[in-house]
LOTORRO-364567 format. One record per residue: residue number from 1; x, y, z of N, C-alpha, C in turn. Coordinates in Angstrom, 2 decimals, padded with zeros to 5 digits. Atoms other than C-alpha are relative to their C-alpha. Layout:
<atoms>
+-----+---------+---------+---------+---------+---------+---------+---------+---------+---------+
: num :     n_X :     n_Y :     n_Z :    ca_X :    ca_Y :    ca_Z :     c_X :     c_Y :     c_Z :
+-----+---------+---------+---------+---------+---------+---------+---------+---------+---------+
: NUM :       X :       Y :       Z :       X :       Y :       Z :       X :       Y :       Z :
...
+-----+---------+---------+---------+---------+---------+---------+---------+---------+---------+
</atoms>
This chain:
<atoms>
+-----+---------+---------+---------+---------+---------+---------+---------+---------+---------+
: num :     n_X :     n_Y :     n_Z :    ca_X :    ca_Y :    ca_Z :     c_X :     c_Y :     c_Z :
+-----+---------+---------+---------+---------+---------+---------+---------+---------+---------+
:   1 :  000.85 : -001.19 :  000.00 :  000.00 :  000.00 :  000.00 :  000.88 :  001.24 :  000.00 :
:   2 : -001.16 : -001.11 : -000.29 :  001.35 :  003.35 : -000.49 :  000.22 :  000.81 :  001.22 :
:   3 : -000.63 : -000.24 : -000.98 :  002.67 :  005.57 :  002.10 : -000.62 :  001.27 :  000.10 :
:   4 :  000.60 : -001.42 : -000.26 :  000.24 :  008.59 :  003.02 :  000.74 :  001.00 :  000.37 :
:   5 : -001.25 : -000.91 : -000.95 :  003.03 :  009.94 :  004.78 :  001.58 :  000.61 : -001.04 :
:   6 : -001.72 : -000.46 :  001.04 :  005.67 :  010.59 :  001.89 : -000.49 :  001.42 : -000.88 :
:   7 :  000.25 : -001.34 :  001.04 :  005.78 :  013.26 : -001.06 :  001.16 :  000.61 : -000.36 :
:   8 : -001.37 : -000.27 :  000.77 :  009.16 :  014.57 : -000.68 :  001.17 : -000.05 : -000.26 :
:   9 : -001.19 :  000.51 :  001.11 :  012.03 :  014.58 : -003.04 :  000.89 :  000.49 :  000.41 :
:  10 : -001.28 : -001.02 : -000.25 :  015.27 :  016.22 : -002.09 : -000.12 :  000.61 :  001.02 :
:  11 : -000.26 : -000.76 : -001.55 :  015.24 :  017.28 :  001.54 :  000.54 :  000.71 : -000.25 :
:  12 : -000.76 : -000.59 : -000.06 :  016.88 :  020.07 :  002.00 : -000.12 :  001.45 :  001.43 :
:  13 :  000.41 : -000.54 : -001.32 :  015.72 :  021.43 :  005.41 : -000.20 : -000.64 :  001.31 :
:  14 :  000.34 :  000.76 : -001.23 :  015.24 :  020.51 :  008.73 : -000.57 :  001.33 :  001.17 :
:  15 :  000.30 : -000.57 : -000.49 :  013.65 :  022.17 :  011.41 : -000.53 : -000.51 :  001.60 :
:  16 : -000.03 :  000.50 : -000.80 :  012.96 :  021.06 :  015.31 : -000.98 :  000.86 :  001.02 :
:  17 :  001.68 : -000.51 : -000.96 :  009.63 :  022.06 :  017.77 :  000.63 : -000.87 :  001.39 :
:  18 : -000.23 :  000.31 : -001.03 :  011.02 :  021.76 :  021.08 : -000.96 : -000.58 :  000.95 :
:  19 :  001.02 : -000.06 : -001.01 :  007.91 :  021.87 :  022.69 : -000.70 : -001.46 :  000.03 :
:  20 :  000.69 :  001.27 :  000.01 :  006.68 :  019.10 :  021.10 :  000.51 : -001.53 : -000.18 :
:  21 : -001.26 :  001.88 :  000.07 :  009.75 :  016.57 :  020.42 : -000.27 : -000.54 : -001.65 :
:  22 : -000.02 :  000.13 :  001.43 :  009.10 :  017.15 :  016.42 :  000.89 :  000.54 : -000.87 :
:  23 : -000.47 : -000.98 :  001.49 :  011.20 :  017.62 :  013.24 : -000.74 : -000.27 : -000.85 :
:  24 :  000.31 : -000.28 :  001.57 :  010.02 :  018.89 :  010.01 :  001.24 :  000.13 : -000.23 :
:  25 : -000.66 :  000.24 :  000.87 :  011.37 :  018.03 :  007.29 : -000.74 :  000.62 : -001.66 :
:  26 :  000.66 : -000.84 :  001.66 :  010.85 :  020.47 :  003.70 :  001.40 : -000.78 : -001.21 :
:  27 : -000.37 :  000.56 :  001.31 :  012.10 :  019.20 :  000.22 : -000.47 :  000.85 : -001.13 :
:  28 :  000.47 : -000.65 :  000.62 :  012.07 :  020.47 : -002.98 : -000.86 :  000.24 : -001.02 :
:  29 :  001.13 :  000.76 :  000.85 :  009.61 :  018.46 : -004.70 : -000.85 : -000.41 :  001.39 :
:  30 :  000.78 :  000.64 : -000.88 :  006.32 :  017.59 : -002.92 : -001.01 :  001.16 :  000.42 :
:  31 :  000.94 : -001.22 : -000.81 :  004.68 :  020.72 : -001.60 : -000.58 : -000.55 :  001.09 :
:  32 :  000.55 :  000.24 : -001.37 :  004.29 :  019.62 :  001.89 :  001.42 :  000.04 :  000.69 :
:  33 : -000.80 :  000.09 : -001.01 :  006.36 :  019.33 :  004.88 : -000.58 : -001.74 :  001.07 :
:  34 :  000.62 :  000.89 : -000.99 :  006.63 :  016.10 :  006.82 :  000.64 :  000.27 :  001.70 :
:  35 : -000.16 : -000.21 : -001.49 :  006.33 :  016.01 :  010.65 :  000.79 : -001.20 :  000.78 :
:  36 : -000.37 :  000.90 : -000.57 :  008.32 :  013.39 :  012.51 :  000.45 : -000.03 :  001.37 :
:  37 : -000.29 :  000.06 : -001.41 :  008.35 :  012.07 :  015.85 :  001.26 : -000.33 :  000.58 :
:  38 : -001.68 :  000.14 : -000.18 :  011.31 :  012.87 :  017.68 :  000.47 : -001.21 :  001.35 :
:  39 :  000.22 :  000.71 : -001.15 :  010.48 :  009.82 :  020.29 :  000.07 : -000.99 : -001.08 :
:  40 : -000.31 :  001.29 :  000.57 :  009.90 :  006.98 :  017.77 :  000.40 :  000.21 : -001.35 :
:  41 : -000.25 :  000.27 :  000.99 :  011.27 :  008.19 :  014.60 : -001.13 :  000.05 : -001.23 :
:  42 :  000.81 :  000.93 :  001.43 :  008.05 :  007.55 :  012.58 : -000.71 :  001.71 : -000.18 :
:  43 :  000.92 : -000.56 :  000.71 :  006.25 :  010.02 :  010.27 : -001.45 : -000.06 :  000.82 :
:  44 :  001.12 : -000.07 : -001.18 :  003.05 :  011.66 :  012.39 : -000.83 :  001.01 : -001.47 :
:  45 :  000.58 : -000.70 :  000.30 :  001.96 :  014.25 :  010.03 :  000.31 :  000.81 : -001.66 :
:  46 : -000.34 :  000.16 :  001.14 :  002.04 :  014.81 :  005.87 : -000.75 :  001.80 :  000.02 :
:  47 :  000.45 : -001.04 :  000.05 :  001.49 :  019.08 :  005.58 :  000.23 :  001.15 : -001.25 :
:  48 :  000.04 : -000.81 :  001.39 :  000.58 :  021.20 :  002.56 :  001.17 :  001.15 :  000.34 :
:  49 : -000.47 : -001.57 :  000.09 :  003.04 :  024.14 :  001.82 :  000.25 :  000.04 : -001.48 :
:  50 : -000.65 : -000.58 :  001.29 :  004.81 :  025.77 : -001.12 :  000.67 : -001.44 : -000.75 :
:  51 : -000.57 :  000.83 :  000.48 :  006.61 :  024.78 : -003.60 :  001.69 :  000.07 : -000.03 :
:  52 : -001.57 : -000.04 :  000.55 :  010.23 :  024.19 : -004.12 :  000.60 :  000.77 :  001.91 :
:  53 : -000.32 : -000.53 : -001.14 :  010.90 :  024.48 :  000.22 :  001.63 : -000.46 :  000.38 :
:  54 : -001.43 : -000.27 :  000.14 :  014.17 :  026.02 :  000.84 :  000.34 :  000.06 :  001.57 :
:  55 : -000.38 :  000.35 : -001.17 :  014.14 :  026.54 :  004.46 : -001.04 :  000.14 :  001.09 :
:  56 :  000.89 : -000.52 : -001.42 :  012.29 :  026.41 :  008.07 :  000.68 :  000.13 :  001.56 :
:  57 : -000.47 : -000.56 : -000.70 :  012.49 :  028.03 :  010.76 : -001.30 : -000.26 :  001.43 :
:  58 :  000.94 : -000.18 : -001.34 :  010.53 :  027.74 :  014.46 :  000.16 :  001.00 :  001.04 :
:  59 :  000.36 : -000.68 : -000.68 :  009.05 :  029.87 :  016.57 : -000.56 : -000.75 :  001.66 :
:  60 :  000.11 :  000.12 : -001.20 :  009.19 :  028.91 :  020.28 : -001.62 :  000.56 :  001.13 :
:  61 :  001.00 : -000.66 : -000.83 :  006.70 :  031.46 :  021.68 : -001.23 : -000.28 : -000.56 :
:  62 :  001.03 :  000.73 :  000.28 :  004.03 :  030.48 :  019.36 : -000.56 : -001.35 : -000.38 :
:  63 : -000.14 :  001.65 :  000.38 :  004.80 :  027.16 :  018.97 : -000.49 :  000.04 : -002.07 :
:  64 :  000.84 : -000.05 :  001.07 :  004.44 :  027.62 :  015.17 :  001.36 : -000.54 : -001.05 :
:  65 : -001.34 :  000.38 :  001.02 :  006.74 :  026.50 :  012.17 : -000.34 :  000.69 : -001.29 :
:  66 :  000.30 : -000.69 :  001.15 :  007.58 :  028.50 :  009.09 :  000.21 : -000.90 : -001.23 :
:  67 : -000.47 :  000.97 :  001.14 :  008.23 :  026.88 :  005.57 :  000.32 :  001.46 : -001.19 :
:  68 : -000.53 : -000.75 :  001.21 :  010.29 :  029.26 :  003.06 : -000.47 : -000.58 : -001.66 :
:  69 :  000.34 :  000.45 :  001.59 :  008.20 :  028.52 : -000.55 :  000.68 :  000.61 : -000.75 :
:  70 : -001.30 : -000.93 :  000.42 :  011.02 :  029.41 : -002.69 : -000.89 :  000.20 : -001.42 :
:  71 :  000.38 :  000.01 :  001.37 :  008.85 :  028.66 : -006.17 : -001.35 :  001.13 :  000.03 :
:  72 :  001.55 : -000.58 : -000.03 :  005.36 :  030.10 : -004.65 :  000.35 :  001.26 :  000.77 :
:  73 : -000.05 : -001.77 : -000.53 :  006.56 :  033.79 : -003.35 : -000.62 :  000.00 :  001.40 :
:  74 :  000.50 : -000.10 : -000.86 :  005.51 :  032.53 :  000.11 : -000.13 : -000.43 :  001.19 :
:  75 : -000.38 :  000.95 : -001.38 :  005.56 :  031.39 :  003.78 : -001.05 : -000.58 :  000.34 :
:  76 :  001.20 :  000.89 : -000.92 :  003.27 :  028.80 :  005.36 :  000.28 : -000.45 :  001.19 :
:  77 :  000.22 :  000.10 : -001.62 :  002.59 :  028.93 :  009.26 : -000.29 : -001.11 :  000.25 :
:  78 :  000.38 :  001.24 : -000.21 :  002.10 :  025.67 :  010.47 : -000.14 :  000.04 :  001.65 :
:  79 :  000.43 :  000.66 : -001.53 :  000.46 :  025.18 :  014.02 :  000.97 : -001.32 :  000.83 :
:  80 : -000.62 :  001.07 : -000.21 :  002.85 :  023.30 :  016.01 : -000.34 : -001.40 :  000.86 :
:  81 :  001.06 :  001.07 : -000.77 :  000.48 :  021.27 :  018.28 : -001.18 : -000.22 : -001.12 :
:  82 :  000.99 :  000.15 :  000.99 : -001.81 :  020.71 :  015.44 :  000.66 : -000.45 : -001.41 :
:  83 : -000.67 :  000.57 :  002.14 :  000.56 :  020.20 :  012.25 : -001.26 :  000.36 : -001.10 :
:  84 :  001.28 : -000.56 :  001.45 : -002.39 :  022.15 :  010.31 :  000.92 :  001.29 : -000.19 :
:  85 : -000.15 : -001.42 :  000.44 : -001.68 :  025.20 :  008.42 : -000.67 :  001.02 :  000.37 :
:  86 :  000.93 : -001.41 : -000.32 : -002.95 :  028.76 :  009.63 :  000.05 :  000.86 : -000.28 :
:  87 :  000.06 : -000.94 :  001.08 : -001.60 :  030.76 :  007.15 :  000.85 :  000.43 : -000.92 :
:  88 : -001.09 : -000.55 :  000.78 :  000.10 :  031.96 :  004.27 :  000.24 :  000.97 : -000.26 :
:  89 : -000.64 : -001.18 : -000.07 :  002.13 :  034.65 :  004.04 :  000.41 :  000.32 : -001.51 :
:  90 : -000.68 : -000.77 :  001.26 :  002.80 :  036.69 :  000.67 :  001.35 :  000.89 :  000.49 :
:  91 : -001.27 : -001.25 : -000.25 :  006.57 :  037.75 :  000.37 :  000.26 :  000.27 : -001.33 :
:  92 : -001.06 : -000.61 :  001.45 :  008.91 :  039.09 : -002.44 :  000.00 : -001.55 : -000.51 :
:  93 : -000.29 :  001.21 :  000.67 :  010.33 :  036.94 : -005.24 :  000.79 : -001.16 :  000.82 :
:  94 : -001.29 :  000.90 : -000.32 :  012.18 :  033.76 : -004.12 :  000.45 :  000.12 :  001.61 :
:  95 : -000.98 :  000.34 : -001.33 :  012.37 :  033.07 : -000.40 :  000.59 : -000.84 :  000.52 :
:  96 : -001.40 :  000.79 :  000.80 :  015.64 :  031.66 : -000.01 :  000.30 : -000.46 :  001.72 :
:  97 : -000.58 :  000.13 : -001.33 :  016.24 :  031.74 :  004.16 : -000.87 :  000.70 :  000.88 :
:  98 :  000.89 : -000.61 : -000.91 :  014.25 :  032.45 :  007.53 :  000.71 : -000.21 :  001.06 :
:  99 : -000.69 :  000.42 : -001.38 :  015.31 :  033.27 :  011.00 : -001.24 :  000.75 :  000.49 :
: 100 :  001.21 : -000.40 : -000.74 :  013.23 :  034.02 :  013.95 :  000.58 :  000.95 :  001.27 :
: 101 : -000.16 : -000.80 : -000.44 :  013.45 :  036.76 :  016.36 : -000.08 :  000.10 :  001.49 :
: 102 :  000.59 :  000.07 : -001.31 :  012.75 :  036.08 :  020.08 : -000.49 :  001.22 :  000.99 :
: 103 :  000.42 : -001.65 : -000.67 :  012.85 :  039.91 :  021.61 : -001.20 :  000.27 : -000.71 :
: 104 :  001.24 : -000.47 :  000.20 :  010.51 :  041.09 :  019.32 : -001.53 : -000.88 : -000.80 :
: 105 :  001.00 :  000.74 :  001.05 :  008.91 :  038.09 :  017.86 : -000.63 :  000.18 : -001.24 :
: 106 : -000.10 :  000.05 :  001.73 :  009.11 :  037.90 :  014.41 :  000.74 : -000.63 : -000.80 :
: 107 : -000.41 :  001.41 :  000.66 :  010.12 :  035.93 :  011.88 :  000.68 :  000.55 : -001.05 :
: 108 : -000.71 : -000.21 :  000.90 :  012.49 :  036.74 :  008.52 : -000.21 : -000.74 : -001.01 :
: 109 :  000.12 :  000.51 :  001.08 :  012.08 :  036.25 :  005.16 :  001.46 :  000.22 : -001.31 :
: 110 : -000.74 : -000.97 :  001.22 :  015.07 :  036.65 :  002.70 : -000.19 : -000.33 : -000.98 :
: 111 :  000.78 :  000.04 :  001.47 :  013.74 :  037.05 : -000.87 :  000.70 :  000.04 : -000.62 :
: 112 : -001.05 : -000.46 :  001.36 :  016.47 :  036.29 : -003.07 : -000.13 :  000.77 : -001.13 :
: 113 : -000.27 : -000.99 :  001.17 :  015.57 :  037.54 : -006.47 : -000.51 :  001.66 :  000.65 :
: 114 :  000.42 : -001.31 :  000.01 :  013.95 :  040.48 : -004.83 :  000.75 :  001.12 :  001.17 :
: 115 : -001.27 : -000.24 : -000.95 :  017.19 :  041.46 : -002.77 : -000.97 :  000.69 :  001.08 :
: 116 :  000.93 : -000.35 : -001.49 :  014.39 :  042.23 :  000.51 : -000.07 : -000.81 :  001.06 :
: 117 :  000.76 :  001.23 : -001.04 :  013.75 :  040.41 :  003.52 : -001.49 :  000.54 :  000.54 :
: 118 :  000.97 : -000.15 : -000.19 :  010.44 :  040.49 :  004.75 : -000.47 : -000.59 :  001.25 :
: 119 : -000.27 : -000.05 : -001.00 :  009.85 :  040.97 :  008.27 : -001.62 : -000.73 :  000.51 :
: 120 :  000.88 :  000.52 : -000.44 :  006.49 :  038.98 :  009.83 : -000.39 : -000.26 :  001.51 :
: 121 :  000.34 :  000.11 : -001.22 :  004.59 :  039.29 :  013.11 : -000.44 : -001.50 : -000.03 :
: 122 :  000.35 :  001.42 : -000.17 :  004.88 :  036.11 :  014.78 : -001.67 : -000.82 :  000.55 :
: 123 :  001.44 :  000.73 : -000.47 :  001.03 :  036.14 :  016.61 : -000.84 :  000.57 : -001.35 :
: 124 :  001.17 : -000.20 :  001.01 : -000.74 :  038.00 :  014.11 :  000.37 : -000.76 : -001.72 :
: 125 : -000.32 :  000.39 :  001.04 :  001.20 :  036.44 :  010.54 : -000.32 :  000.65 : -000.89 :
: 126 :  000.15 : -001.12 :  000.32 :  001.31 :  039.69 :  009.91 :  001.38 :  000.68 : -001.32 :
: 127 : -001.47 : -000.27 :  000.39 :  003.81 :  041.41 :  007.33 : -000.04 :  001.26 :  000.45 :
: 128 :  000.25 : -001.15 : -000.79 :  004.71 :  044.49 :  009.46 :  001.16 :  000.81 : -000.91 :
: 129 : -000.70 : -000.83 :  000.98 :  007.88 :  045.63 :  007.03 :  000.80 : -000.74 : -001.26 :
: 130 : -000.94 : -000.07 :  000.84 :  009.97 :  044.92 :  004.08 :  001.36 :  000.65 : -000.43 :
: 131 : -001.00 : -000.86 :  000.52 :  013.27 :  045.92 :  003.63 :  001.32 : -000.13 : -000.97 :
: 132 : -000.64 :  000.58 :  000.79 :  015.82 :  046.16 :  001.35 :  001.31 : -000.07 :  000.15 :
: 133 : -001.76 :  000.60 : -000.30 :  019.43 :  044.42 :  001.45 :  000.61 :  000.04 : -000.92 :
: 134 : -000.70 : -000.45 :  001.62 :  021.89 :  044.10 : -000.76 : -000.50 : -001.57 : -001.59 :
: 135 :  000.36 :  001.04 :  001.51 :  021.66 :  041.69 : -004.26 : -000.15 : -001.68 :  000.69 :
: 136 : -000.53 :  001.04 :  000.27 :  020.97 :  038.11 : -003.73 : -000.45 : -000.60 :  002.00 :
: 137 : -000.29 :  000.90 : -001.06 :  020.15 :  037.56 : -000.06 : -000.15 : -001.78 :  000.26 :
: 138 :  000.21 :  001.63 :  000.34 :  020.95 :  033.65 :  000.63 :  000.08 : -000.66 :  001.99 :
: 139 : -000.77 :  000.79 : -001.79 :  021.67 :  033.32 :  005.05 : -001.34 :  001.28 :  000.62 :
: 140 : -000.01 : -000.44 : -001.04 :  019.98 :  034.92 :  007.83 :  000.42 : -000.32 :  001.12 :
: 141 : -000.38 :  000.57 : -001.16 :  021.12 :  034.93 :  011.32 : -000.55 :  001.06 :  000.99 :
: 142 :  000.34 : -000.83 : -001.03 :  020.20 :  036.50 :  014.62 :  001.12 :  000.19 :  001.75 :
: 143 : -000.71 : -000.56 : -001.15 :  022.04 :  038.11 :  017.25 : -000.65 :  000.63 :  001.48 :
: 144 :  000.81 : -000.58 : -001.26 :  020.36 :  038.22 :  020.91 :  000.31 :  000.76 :  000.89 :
: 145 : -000.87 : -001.05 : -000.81 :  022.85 :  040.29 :  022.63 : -000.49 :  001.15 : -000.52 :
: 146 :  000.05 : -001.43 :  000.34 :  022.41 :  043.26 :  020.67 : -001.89 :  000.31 : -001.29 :
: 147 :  001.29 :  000.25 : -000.14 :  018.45 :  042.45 :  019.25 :  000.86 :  000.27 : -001.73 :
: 148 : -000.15 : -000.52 :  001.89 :  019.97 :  042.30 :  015.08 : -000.35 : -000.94 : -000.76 :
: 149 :  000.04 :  001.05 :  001.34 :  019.57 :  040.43 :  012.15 :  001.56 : -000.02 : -001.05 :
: 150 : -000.90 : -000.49 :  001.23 :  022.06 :  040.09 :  009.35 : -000.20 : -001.16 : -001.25 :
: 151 :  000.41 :  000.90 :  001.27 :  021.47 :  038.88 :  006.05 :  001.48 :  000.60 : -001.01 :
: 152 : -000.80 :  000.09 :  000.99 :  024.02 :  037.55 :  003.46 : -000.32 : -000.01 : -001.48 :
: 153 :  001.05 : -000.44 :  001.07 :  023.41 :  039.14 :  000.60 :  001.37 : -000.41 : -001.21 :
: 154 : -000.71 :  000.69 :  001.31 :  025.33 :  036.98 : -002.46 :  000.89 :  000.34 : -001.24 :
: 155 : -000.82 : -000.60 :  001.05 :  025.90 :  039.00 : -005.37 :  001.01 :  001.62 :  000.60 :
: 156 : -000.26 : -001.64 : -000.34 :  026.67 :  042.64 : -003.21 :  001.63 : -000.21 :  000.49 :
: 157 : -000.95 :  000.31 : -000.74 :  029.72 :  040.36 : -001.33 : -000.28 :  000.87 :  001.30 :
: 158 :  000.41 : -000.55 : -001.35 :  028.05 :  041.97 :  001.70 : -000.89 : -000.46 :  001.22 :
: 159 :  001.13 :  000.22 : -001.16 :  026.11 :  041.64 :  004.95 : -000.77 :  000.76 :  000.61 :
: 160 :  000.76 : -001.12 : -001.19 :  023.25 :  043.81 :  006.21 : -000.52 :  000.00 :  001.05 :
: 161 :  000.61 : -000.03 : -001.38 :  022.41 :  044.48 :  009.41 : -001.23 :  000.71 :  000.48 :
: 162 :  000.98 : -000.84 : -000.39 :  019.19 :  045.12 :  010.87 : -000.58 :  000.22 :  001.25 :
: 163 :  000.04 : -000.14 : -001.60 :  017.93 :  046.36 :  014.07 : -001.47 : -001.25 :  000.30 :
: 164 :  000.23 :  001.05 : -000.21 :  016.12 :  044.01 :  015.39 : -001.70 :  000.13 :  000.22 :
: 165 :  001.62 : -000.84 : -000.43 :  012.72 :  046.49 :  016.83 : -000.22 :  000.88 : -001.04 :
: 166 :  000.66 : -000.60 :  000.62 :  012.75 :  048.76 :  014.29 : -000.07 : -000.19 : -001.55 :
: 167 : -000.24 :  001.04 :  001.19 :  013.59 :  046.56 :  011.23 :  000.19 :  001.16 : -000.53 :
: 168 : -001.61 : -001.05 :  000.94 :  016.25 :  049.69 :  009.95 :  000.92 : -000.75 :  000.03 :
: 169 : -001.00 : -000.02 :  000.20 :  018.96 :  048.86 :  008.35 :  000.97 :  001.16 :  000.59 :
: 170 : -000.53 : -000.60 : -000.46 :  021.84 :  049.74 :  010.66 :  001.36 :  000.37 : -000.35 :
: 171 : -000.94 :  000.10 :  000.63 :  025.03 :  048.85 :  008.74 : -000.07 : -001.11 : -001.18 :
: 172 : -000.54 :  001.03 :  000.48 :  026.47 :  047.28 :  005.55 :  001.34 : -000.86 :  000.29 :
: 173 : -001.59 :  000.36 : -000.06 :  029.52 :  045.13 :  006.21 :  000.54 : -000.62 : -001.33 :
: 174 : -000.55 :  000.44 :  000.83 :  031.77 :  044.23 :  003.34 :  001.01 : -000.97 :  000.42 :
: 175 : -000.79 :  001.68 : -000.17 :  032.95 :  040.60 :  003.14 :  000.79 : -000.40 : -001.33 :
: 176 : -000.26 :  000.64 :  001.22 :  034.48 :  038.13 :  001.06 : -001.12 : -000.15 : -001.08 :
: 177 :  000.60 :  000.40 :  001.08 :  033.11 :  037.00 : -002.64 : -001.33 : -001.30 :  000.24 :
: 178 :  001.20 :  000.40 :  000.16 :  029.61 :  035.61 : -002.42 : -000.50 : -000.80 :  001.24 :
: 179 :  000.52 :  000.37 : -001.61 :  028.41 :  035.23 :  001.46 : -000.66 : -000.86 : -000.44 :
: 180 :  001.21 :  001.27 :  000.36 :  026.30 :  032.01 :  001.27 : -000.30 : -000.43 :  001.73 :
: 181 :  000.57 :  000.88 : -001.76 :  025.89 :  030.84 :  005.63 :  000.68 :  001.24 :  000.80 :
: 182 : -000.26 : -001.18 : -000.88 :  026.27 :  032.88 :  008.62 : -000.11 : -000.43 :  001.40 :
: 183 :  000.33 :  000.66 : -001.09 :  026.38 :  031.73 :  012.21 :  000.34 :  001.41 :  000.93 :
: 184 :  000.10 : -000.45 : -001.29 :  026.16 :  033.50 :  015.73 :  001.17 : -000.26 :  001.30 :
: 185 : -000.72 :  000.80 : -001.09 :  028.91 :  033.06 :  018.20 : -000.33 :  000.62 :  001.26 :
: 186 :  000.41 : -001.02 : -001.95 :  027.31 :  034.31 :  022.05 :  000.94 :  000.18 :  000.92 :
: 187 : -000.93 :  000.18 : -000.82 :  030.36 :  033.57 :  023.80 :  000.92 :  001.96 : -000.53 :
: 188 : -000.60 : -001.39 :  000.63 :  032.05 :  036.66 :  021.89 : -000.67 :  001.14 : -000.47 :
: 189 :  001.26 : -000.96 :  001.00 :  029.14 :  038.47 :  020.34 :  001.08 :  000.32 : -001.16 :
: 190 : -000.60 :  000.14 :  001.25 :  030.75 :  037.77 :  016.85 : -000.87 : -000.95 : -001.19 :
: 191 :  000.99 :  000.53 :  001.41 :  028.37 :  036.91 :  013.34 :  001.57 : -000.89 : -001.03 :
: 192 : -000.70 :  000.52 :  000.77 :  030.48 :  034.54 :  011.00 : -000.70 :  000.11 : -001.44 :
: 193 :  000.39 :  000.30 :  001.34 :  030.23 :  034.85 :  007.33 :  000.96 : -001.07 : -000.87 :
: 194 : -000.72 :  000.74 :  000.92 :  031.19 :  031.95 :  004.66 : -000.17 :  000.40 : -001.58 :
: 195 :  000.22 : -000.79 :  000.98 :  032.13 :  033.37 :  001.85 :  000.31 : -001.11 : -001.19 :
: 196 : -000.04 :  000.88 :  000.85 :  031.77 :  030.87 : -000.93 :  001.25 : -000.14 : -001.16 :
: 197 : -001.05 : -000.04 :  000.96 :  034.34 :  032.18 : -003.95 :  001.02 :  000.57 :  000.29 :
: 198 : -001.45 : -000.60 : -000.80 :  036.97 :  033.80 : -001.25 :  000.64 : -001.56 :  000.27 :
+-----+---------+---------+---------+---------+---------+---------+---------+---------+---------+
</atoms>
């Protein structure tokens, strides 16, 4: 018999719900997200999203999970005690990377072709701003010491920084040739960029 529980092709995400002891898992064939139990391993929950999912991201305070639709211009909220959908979000072209915000609760969108990220209230699934970065964003990351964002923006060889409450851009930093990942170090309050063709 077939497998109600399958659909997709090429993983290329992962994502983890503390609350509930679940990963999702997005791919880039399938338009769903599967849910899996982080106690026995097994497939719990088969969930519509976009198409062509590039990354997800969770939200703690609302227990909710995002799904980056990189083909469909769009995010899908997923209830994390429920594994239903509760809403989709219209962003820019091509969202490529999401981080989540804990101070002010909110969530990140970076819209590759449409060099923006797109900033989302985490209770209402709200889009509260848009802003624009440099060419190409492909990373977000978040910094809780100082409440920022920074997005690696691909073609600019740069990183923008954004405040974290008033979603302004506060600085560009200039990096190596084509930022692609970005990590957080708390011990130092220091952002890492990998610069792909440096």
């Amino acid at each position: 018999l077939p497998d109600s529980l399958t659909g997709i092709t090429e993983p290329q995400c992962l994502v983890f719900n503390s609350q509930n002891n679940t990963i999702y898992v997005g791919g880039e064939y399938g338009k769903c997200v599967i849910a899996i139990d982080g106690a026995t391993n097994q497939k719990i929950a088969k969930i519509p999203a976009g198409k062509n999912i590039r990354d997800l991201c969770y939200n703690p305070q609302n227990n909710k999970v995002y799904s980056a639709n990189y083909w469909s211009d769009d995010v899908t909220v997923i209830d994390g005690a429920t594994n239903q959908v509760v809403a989709t979000v219209k962003v820019d072209s091509t969202p490529y990377a999401l981080c989540y915000n804990p101070t002010n609760n909110k969530v990140y969108s970076a819209n590759r072709y449409s060099s923006n990220v797109t900033v989302i209230d985490g209770v209402s699934n709200q889009v509260v701003a848009t802003v624009e970065v440099g060419n190409y964003p492909y990373a977000l990351c978040y910094n809780p010491t100082n409440n920022k964002v920074y997005s690696a923006n691909y073609y600019s060889n740069d990183v923008t920084v954004l405040d974290g409450a008033s979603n302004q851009v506060v600085a560009t930093v200039e990096v190596g040739d084509d930022p692609w990942a970005l990590c957080y170090n708390p011990t130092n309050n220091k952002v890492y960029s990998a610069n792909w063709y440096s």
